[in-house]
C-alpha positions in Angstrom: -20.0 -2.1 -0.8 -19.1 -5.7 -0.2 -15.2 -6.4 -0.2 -13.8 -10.1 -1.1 -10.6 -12.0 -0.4 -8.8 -13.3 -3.7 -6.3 -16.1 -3.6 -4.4 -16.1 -7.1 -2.1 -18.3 -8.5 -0.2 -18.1 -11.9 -1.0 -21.3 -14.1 2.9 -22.0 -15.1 1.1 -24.2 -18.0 -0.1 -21.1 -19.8 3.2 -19.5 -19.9 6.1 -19.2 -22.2 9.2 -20.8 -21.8 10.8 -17.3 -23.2 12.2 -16.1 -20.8 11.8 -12.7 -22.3 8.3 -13.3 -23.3 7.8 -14.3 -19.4 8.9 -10.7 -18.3 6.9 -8.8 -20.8 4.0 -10.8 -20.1 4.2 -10.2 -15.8 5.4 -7.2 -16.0 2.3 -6.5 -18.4 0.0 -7.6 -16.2 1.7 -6.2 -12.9 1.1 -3.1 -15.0 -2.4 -3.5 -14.9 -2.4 -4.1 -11.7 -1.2 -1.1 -10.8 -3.9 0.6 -12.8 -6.7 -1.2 -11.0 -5.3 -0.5 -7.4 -5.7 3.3 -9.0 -9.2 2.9 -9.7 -9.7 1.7 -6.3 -11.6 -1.8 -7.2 -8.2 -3.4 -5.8 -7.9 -1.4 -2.5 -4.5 -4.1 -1.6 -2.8 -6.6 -3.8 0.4 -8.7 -2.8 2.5 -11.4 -4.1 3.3 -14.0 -1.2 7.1 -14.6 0.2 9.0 -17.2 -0.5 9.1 -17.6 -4.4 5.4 -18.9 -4.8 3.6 -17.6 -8.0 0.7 -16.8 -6.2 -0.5 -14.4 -3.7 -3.9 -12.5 -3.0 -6.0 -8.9 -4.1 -8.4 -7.2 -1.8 -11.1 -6.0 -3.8 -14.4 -4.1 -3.5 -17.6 -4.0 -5.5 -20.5 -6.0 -6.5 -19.8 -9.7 -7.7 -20.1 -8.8 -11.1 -17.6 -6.4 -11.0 -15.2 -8.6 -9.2 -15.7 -11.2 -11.1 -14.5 -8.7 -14.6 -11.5 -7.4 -12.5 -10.6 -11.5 -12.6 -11.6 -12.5 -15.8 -8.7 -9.6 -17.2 -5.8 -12.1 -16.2 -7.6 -15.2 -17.7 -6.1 -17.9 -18.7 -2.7 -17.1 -17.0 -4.2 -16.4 -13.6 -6.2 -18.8 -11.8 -8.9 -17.7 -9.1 -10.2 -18.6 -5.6 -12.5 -15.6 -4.1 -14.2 -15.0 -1.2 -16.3 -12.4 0.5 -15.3 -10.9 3.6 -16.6 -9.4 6.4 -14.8 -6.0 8.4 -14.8 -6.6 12.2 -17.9 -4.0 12.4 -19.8 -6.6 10.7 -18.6 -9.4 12.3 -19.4 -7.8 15.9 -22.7 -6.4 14.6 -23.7 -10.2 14.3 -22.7 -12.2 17.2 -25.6 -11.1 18.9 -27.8 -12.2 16.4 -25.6 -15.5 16.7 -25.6 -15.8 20.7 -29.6 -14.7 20.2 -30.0 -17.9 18.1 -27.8 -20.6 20.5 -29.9 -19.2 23.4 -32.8 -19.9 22.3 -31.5 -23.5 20.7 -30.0 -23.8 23.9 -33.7 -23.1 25.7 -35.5 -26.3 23.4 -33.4 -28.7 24.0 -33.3 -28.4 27.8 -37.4 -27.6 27.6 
């Protein structure tokens, strides 16, 4: 199953200027992220240093079911995501890679 790299960030524009209404709200959502790192869709989830509102989520699944796990925090949660690739992958395709610039390498000097 593919996994994929998500950079979030809190969109301070969506949120209350309660300050009690801003706790309910994050500790509502950390809340449910809790429940999806049970589930095991979210396999790492982190909140970066510092005092940024933003920080990333490890997830695995199709893109479809990624893309539902983000569209849960919508519109106080804004969304960069990536697929990733494990270091078996990664060395399972330099070859291919190397393959490919050898054989470029071979045309041009033809």
């Amino acid at each position: 199953m593919a996994k994929f790299l998500t950079i979030w960030e809190i969109d301070t524009t969506r949120m209350s200027e309660s300050p009690e209404e801003q706790i309910r709200s994050q500790t509502m959502m950390v809340n449910m992220v809790k429940e999806d790192l049970k589930r095991g869709i979210t396999l790492d989830w982190g909140m970066f240093a510092g005092g940024e509102l933003g920080g990333y989520a490890i997830c695995e699944g199709t893109e479809q079911e990624i893309t539902l796990e983000n569209w849960k925090y919508l519109p106080y949660i804004k969304f960069k995501t990536y697929p990733i690739l494990s270091v078996n992958q990664v060395a399972g395709i330099i070859p291919h890679v190397l393959a490919g610039r050898d054989m470029e390498y071979e045309r041009k000097n033809d």
